[in-house]
VMD Tcl script that draws the C-alpha trace (Angstrom):
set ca {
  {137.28 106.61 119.33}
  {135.30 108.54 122.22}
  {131.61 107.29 122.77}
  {130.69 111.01 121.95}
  {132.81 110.65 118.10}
  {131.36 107.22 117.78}
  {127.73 108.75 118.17}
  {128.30 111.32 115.92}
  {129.67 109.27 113.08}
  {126.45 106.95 113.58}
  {124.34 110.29 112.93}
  {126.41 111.11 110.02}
  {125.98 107.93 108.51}
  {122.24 107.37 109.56}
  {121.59 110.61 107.63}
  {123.30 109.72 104.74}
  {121.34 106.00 104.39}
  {118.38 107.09 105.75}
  {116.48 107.81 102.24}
  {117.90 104.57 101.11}
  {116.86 102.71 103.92}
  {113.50 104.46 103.74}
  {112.95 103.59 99.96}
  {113.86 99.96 100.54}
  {111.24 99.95 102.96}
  {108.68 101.49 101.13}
  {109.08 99.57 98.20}
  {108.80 96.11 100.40}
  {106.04 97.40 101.46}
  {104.45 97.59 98.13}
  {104.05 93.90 98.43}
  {101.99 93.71 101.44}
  {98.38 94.53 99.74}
  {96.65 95.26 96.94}
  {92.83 96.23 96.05}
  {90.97 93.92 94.04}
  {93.68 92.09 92.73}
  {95.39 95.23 91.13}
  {98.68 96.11 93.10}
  {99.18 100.35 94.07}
  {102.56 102.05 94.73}
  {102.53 103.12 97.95}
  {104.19 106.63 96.86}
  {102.72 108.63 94.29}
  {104.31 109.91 91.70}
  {103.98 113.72 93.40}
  {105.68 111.85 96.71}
  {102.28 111.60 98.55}
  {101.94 108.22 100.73}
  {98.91 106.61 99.24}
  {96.72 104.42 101.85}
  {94.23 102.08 100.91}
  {91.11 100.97 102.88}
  {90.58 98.04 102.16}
  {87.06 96.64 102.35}
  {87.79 93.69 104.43}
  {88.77 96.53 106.89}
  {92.60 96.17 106.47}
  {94.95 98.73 105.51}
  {96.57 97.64 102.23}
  {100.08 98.43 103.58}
  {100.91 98.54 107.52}
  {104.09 100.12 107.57}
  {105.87 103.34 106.19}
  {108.55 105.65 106.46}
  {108.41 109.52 105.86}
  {111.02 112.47 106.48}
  {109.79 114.59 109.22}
  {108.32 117.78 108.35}
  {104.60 118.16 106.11}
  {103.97 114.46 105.11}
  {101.36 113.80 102.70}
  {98.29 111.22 102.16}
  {96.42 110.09 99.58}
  {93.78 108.03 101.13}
  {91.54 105.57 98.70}
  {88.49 103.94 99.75}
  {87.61 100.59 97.79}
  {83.98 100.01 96.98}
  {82.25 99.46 100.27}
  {83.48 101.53 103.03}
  {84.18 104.41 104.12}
  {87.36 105.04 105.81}
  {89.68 107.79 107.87}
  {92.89 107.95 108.42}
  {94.05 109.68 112.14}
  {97.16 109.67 113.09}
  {96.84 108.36 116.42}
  {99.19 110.20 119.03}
  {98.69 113.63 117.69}
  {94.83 112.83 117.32}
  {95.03 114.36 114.21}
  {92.61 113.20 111.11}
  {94.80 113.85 108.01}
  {91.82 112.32 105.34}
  {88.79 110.77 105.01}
  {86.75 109.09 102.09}
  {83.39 107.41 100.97}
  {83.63 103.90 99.34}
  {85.19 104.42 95.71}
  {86.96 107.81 96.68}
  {90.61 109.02 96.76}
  {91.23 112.30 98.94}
  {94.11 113.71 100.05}
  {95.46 115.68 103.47}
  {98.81 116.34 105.13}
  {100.26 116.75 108.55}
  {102.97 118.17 110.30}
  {105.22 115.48 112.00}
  {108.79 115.52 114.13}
  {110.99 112.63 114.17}
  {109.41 109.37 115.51}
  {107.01 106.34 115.43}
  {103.44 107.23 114.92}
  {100.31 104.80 114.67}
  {97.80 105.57 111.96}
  {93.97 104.18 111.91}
  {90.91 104.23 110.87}
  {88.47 105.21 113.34}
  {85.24 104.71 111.95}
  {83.21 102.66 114.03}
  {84.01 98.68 114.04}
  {87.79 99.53 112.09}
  {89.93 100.68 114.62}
  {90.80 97.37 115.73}
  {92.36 95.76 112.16}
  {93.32 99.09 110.51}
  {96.17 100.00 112.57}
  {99.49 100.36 110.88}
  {103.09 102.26 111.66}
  {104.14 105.39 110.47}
  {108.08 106.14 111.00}
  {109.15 109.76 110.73}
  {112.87 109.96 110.24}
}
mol new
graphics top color blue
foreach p $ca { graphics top sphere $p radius 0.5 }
foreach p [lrange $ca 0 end-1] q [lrange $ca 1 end] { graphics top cylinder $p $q radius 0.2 }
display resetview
């Protein structure tokens, strides 16, 4: 098999387990945070990504997957801070919330690896996590 073939059977098949690969991640995911004790899926049930702020300045999940194309946030603030989220190399602030609100925004994103954060003041430095576009 030519290197050209063996590249294009790699696409075939990366689009083919690339939703399953992307739920499995998602749903390990789920495990890495909670708020107060009460665990959040990370997808809601309309597909939006939901991101919690955490008020010990963490995000409550640091990784996720999205198809390219409009992806959507749901962005919740616990009870004591408020919160953004910017997707860093686009510089592009898809939400942002007062302590004990939920809002929502989208953006527009190709294929790749994106960093999203918080940049209010004092948060940018623990509330960094890794957005891959597939």
């Amino acid at each position: 098999m030519s290197g050209s073939d063996l590249a294009a059977r790699r696409r075939r098949l990366g689009a083919r387990c690339a939703p399953v690969i992307g739920l499995a991640l998602v749903l390990l995911a789920c495990g890495a945070g909670d708020t107060d004790g009460a665990e959040l899926d990370v997808v809601t049930e309309d597909g939006a990504l939901r991101v919690v702020g955490r008020d010990d300045l963490r995000w409550n999940v640091e990784e996720l997957t999205a198809p390219a194309g409009t992806i959507r946030f749901e962005l919740v603030c616990e009870d004591a801070a408020n919160h953004n989220l910017v997707i860093d190399e686009v510089d592009v602030e898809v939400a942002a919330c007062a302590p004990g609100e939920t809002v929502r925004g989208s953006v527009e994103l190709e294929p790749g690896t994106y960093t999203y954060v918080c940049t209010v003041p004092g948060h940018e430095r623990t509330m960094r996590g890794e957005l891959i576009v597939e």
